[in-house]
C-alpha positions in Angstrom: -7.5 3.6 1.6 -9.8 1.8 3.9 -10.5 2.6 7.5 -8.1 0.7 9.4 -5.3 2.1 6.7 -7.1 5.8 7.4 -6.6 5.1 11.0 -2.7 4.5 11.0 -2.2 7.7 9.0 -4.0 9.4 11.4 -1.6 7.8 14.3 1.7 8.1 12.0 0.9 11.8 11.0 -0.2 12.8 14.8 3.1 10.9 16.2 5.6 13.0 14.0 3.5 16.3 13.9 3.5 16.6 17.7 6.8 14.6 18.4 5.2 11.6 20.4 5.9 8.1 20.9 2.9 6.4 18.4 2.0 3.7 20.8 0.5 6.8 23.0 -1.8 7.6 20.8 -4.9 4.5 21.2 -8.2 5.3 20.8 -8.9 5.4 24.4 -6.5 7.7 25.3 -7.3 11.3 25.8 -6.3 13.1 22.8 -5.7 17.0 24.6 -3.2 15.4 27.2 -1.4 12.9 24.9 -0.5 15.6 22.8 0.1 17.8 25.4 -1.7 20.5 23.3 -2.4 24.4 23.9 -4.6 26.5 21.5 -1.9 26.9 19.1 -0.9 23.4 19.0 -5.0 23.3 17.6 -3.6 25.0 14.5 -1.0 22.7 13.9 -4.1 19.6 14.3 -5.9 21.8 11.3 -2.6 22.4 9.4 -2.3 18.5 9.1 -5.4 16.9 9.1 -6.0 19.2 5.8 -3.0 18.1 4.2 -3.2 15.0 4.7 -6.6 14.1 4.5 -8.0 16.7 2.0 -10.9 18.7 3.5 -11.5 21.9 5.6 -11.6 21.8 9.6 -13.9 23.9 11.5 -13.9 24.7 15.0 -17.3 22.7 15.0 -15.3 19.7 14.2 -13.9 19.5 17.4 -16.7 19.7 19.3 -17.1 16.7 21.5 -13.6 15.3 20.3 -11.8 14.2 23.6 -10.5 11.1 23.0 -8.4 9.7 20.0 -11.5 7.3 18.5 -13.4 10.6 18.6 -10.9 12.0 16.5 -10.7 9.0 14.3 -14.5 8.8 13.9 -14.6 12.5 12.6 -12.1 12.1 10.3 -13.9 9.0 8.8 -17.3 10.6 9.0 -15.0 13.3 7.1 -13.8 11.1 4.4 -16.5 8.8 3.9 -14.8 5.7 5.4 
């Protein structure tokens, strides 16, 4: 899987997981709001970037991660992309 291929996981896995319209989610945008996450809704990030992209999340992951190409850059960092 290359990274553009990584990327639209990412978007297709985030639109169904937190029930929003894919064409929300650009790299841009701020991830937090998009999503219209609380802490819990954290958990369900974890829950499914493990599954679906095979490695552990750590709060330290997060750090920094505001926007969706912030999101997309650690999960690439992540999977060697």
């Amino acid at each position: 899987m290359d990274r553009e291929e990584t990327i639209q996981k990412i978007r297709e896995a985030l639109a169904e997981g937190f029930e929003v319209d894919i064409e929300e989610i650009r790299p841009d945008a701020p991830m937090i709001q998009t999503l219209d996450m609380d802490s819990l809704d954290f958990v369900d990030m974890v829950v499914l970037i493990e599954k679906n992209f095979g490695f552990k999340v750590t709060a330290k992951d997060f750090e920094g991660i505001r926007t969706f190409q912030d999101l997309y850059d650690m999960i690439l960092s992540r999977t060697g992309k």
